[in-house]
N, C-alpha and C positions, 0 to 999 in steps of 0.2 A: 450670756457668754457660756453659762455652764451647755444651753442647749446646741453651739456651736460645736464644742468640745464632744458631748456625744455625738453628733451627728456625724463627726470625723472619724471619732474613736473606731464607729459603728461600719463607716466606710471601708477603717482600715483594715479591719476585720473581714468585709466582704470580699475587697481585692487577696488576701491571702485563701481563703475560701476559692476564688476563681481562679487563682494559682494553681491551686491545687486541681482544680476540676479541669482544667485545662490539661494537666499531662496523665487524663488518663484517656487513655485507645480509644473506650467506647463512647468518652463523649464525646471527645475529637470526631466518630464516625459522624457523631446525632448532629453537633454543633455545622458540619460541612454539607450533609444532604439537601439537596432539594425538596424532597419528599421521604417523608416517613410513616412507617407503618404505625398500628395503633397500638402497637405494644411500645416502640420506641416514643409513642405522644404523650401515652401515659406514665411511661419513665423522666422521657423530662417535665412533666407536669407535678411528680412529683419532688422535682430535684429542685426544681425551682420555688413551687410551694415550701417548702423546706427553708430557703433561704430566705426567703417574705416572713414565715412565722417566727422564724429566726431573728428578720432586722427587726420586727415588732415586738419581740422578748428584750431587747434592746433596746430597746428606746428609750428616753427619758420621761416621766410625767410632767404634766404643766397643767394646770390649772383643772384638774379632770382628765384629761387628754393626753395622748402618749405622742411626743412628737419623736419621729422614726424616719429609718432609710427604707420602707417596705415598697417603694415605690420601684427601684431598685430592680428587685427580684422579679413583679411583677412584671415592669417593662420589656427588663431585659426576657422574658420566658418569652413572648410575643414577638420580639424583638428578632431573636436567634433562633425560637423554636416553631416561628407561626401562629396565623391564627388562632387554630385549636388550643395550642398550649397554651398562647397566651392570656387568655382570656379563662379556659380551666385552672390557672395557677391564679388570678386574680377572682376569683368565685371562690374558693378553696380559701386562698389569705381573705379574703373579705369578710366569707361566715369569719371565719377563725376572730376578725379582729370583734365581731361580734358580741360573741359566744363568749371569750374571758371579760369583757365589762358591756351585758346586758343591757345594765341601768346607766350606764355613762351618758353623759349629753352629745355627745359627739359619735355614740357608736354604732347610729345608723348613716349619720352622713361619711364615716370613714370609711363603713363596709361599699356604700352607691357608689365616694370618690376609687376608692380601688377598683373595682369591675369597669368603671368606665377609666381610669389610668389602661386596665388591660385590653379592654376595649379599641383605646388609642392604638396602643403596640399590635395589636391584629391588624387593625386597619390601615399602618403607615407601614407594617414589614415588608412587602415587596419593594416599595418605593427605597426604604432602607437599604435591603440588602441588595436591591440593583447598584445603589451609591453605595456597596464595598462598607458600609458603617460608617459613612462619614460623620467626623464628628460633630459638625456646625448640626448635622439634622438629629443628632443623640440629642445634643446638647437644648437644641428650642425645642423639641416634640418635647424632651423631660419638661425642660421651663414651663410649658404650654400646660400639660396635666397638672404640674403642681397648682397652678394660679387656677385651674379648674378644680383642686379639689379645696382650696379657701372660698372660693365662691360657694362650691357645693355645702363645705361646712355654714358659712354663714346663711346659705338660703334653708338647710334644712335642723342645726343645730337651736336646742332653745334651754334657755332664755338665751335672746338674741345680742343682750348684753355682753355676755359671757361670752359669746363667740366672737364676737367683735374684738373683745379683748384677748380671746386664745390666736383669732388670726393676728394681732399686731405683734403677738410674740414672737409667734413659729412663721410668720411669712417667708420673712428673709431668710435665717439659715436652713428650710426645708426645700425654695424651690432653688437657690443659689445653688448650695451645695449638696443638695440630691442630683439636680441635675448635670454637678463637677462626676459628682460619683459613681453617675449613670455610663460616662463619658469615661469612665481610669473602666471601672465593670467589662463594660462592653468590646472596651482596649484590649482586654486580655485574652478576650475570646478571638477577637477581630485577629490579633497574631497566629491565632488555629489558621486560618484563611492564608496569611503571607507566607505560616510555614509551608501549605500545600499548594500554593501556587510554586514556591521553591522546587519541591518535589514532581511537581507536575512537569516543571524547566527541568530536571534532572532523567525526568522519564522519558522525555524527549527524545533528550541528547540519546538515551537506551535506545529507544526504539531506532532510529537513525544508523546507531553504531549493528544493530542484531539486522538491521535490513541489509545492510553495506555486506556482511558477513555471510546472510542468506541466500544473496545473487545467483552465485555460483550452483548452488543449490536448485534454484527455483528456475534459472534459467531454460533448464530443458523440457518445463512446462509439466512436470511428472509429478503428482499429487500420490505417493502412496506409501505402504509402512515405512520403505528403508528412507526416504525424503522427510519423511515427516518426521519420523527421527532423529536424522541427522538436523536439523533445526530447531526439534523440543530442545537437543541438548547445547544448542547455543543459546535460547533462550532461557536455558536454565544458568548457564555460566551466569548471567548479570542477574540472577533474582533467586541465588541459594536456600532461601527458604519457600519459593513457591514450588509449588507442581505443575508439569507443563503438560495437556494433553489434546492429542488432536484426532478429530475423527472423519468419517466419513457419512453417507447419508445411513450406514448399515450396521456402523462395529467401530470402536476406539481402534485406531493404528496405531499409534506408539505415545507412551506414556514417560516422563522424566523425571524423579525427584523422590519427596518421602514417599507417597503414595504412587502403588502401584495395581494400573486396571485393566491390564492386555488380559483380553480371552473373556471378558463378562457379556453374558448373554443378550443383553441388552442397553440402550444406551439411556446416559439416563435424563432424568425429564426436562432438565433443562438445555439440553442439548435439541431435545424433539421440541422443543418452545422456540428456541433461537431459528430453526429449519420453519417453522410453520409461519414465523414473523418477521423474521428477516432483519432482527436487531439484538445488540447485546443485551444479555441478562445478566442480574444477580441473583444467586441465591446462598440465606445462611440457614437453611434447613432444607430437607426432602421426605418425599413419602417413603414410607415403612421398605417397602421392595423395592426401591432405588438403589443404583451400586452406590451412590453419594451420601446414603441414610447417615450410617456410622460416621463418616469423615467428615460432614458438615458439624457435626457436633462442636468442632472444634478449629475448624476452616470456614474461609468464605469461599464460594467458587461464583470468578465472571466469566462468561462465555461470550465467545463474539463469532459471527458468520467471515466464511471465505467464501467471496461472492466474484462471479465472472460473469460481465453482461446483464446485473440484477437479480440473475441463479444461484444459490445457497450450494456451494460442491464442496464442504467441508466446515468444520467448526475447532476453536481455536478455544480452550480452556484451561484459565490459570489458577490455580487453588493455593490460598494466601493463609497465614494462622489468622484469626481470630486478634488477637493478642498484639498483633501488630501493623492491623489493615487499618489503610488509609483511603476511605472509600472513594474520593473524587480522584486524588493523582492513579490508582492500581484500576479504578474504569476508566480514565482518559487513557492508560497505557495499555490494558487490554484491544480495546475496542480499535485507539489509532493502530498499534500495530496489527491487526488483523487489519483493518483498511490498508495501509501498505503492503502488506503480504500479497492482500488479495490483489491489488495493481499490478504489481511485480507478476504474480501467475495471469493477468489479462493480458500483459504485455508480451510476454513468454508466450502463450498462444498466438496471440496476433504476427508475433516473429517465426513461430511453428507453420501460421497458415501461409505467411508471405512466402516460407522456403516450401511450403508443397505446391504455391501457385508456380514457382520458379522451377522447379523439380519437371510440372507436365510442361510449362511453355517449353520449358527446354529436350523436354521428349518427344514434343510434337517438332519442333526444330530439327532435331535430327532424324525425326524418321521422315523428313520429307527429302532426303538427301539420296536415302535409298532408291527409292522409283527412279529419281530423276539422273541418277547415275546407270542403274540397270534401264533404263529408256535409250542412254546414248547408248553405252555398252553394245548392247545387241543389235542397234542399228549397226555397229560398227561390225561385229559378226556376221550379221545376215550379211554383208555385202563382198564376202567372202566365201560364203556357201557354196556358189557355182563354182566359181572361176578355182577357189581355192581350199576345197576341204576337208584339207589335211589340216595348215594353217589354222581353219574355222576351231576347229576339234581342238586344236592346243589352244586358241583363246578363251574356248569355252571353259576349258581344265583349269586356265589361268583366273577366270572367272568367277567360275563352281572356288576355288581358295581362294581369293578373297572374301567371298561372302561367307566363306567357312570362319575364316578368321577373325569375320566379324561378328558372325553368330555368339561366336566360342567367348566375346570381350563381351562380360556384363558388365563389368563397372563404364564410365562415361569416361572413363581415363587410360591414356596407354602408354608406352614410354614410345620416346619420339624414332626407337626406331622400328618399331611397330606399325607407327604409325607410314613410315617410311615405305616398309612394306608394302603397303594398302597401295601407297604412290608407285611404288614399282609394278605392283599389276595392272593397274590402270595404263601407265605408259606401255608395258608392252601391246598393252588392246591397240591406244593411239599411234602407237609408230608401225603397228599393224597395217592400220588405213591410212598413213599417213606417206610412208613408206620411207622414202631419199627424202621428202619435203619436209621433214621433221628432225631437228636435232633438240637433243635435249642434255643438259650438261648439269648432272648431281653430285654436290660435297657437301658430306656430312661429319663433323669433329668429332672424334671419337669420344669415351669415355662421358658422354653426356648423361647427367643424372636428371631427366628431365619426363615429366606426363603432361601429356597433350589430351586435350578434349579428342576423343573417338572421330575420324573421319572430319581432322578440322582442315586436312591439307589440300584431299582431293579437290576438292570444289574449286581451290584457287588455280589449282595447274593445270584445270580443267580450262579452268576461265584464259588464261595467258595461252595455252593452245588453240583452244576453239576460237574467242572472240579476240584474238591479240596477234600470236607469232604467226598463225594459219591465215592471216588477209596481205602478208607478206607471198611471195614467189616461195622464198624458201622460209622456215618458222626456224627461230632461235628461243629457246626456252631455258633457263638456267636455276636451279634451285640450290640455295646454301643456306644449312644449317650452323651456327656457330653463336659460343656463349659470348656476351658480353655483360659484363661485369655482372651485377645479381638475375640478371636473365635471359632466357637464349633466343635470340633474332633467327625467326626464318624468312628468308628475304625471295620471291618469287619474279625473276624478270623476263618480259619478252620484249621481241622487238616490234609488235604489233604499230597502230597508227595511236594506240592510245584508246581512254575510255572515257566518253562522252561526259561535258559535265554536267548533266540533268542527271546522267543515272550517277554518276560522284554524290549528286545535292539529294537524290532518292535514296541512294544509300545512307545517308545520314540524315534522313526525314524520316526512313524507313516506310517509306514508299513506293520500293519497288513490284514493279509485277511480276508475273511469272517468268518472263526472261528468265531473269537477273535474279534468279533466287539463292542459286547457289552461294554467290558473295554477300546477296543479302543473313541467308541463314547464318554465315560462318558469323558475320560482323555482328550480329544481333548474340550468339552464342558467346561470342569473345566476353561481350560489352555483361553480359548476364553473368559469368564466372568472376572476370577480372577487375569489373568497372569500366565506365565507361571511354577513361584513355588508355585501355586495351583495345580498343577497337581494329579493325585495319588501319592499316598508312598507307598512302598512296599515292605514288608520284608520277602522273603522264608528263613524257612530251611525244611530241612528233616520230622520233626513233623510238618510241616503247613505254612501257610501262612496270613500275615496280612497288609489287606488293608485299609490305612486310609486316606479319604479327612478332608480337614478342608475351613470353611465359615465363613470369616469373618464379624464380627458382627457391623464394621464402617458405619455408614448413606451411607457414600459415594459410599461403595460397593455396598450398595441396589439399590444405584440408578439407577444403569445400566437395573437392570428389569423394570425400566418403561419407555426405551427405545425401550428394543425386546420384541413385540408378538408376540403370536403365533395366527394366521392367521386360 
């Protein structure tokens, strides 16, 4: 009984010990890592050693023999710390149990059973900590070594009398409730884990809210000091005691927080590590001539890559104290939000490239409007040379301005009656050659607050004179400008015989040929600004045909023209 009573006393003792050691920063870091360096192996090799000689100063004597919780310490160091640790913490407690009872019967089979207890915990740690510390596998791996170290005792302790008799003592309350205590032990660390998984849900949620917030930012695909900035300092708003720094492949852009590093000569070496490797880093120290010497002293810094298309075009550096870094949630929350970052500027690109692909289709669109309007044009002139060239000479002036007026319009945009303009010199070329056989009837509403893509009208009233009102005796041509409700209809009618429905079904296969490019160009242009039920409308019958665009009069649609010039 009394050796139950120890062996609990000894336990309860240990779980206040693991209380304790649980809320401090740096072992929280040790306890949460995947890999550790050999100065943190040999930190916990010694903290756990500690607690092994510890539960062996503890322990009760019986019969020569000291029955104890050093199993415990052991374990658990193998267990939480690995390998290495584990099995250096069980060497370490083993001499140890040694070395204070030399002469004892038992003090070499207790020094074997501990090295191979740690042994154990090296060897089942991954399988462990893949199962999160479940406790079914604490609980029989402990069971498992205790009953291996009664064996061990009885194969190697002598007289074999006396072991036989020390095992029926201490059997049951060493491997029962060592391996209870193994199981409360390993519980308390086990909560280091649920609180950063917490934390890691919380960092999340950060990253999410600092991306949403970014957008706007990142959207116009621009990677430099004053961007980079303006998002160090949103990322600093949710993490007030990091430092937020971002660079380039040459020089830190903009810096947030306690520390500040705009204008250092050089970048420093974990930056040039993250660029060479193309993965996040940590570091809690630097070389002597590093700008991060001094500040790691007392900070952690993780870096993560901003990468586009597998390219390194920037690095993302958060610098945490010391004192209260939490190393797996502050690297999942580094490293993901640079991964979102860096998608957000891949997609920003990709949106960049779509509007400069959109930008030339639509400059090659309209410079094919020109030739094909100066082609009629002058046919229309030359055929006035002889007979008429006085007439010639004023078409050509009426000519020479239009193309002046269209020189002089860089943007892709005009107002509609500008545009209107363009249509009025072309008609007086057509009713030039046209003469009596041409009537043409234009109303436009005044006050219209309205931009039209450059040269969207000509092509149509080209088309309703040429191949529409002119296969008539006489041509009827009518064009009306006039707003309805958020957009202004301009509606183009002749009384031609109508327009074929192959080229209808080409024009919306956009498969026309050179005919029919005019219509083609305008509908493709429309469809490329507005979307595609911008397109034309278009309603033949037998008396005629009517073609009607509509422009919508929303801010937001204009804004498009102050994306595409023309060049």
């Amino acid at each position: 009984m009394e050796i139950i009573k120890s062996i609990i006393l000894n336990i309860g003792l240990l779980m206040v010990i693991a209380q304790l050691l649980a809320r401090v920063p740096t072992v929280k870091q040790f306890v949460v890592r995947d890999k550790h360096t050999v100065k943190e192996q040999l930190l916990l090799i010694v903290l756990f050693s500690a607690i092994s000689i510890t539960s062996t100063y503890m322990g009760i004597e019986v019969n020569g023999a000291i029955a104890n919780t050093r199993v415990i310490g052991v374990m658990a160091g193998g267990f939480i710390g690995g390998p290495v640790v584990g099995i250096g913490t069980a060497v370490i407690a083993g001499v140890h149990r040694y070395l204070i009872d030399i002469n004892g019967f038992t003090a070499i089979a207790c020094t074997v059973s501990t090295i191979t207890e740690g042994g154990i915990a090296a060897l089942f740690y991954q399988r462990v900590r893949r199962n999160k510390y479940r406790e079914d596998d604490i609980f029989f791996l402990t069971f498992g070594a205790e009953i291996l170290q009664m064996l061990i005792i009885l194969l190697i302790a002598r007289p074999y009398y006396d072991a036989v008799e020390l095992v029926g003592l201490i059997a049951l309350p060493m491997v029962v409730f060592n391996a209870l205590g193994m199981v409360l032990f390993v519980g308390v660390f086990k909560y280091i884990f649920v609180e950063q998984a917490y934390e890691v849900g919380n960092k999340v949620g950060k990253i999410l809210e600092i991306t949403k917030k970014c957008l706007p930012i990142i959207r116009n695909g621009r990677y430099d000091e004053a961007s980079s900035r303006q998002i160090a300092k949103i990322i600093h708003e949710f993490s007030k005691e990091s430092t937020v720094i971002f660079t380039d492949k040459s020089q830190i852009l903009s810096s947030k927080g306690h520390v500040f590093l705009r204008g250092v000569e050089s970048l420093p070496a974990i930056v040039r590590e993250v660029f060479a490797k193309k993965e996040t880093r940590l570091a809690e120290e630097a070389p002597e001539m590093d700008p991060l010497h001094s500040i790691l002293r007392s900070m952690v810094a993780i870096a993560s890559p901003l990468m586009i298309r597998g390219e390194v075009f920037g690095c993302l550096i958060v610098l945490s104290p010391k004192y209260q870094f939490s190393y797996h949630s502050e690297f999942e929350f580094v490293e993901g939000l640079a991964q979102l970052l860096s998608t957000q500027y891949e997609l920003a690109e990709m949106e960049n490239q779509k509007e400069l692909l959109r930008k030339v289709e639509y400059k090659v669109l309209q410079s094919q409007i020109n030739p094909h309007f100066i082609f009629n044009s002058l046919n229309t002139i030359s055929a006035f040379c002889r007979e008429k060239p006085e007439k010639a000479r004023e078409l050509l002036i009426a000519l020479a301005t239009y193309f002046r007026n269209t020189i002089k319009t860089q943007d892709s945009c005009v107002s509609i009656y500008e545009e209107m303009d363009y249509v009025e010199a072309y008609l007086q070329l057509e009713n030039a050659r046209f003469e009596d056989r041409l009537t043409v009837d234009v109303q436009v509403e005044k006050e219209l607050d309205c931009q039209v893509p450059c040269l969207i009208l000509q092509p149509i009233v080209e088309n309703a004179i040429i191949h529409g009102a002119m296969k008539r005796r006489h041509g009827l041509v009518s064009i009306l400008v006039e707003k309805d409700g958020g957009e202004v209809a301009i509606t183009v009618k002749d009384n031609g015989h109508g327009i074929p429905q192959e080229v209808l079904q080409g024009l919306e296969e956009n498969t026309l040929g050179v005919v029919n490019i005019g219509l083609s160009n305008v509908h493709q242009r429309l469809c490329y600004l507005y979307g595609k039920d911008h397109g034309l409308k278009i309603q033949c019958t037998d008396s005629g045909t009517s073609v009607q665009i509509r422009i919508p009069l929303k801010k937001e649609r204009q804004r498009i023209f102050d994306r595409i010039k023309v060049s």
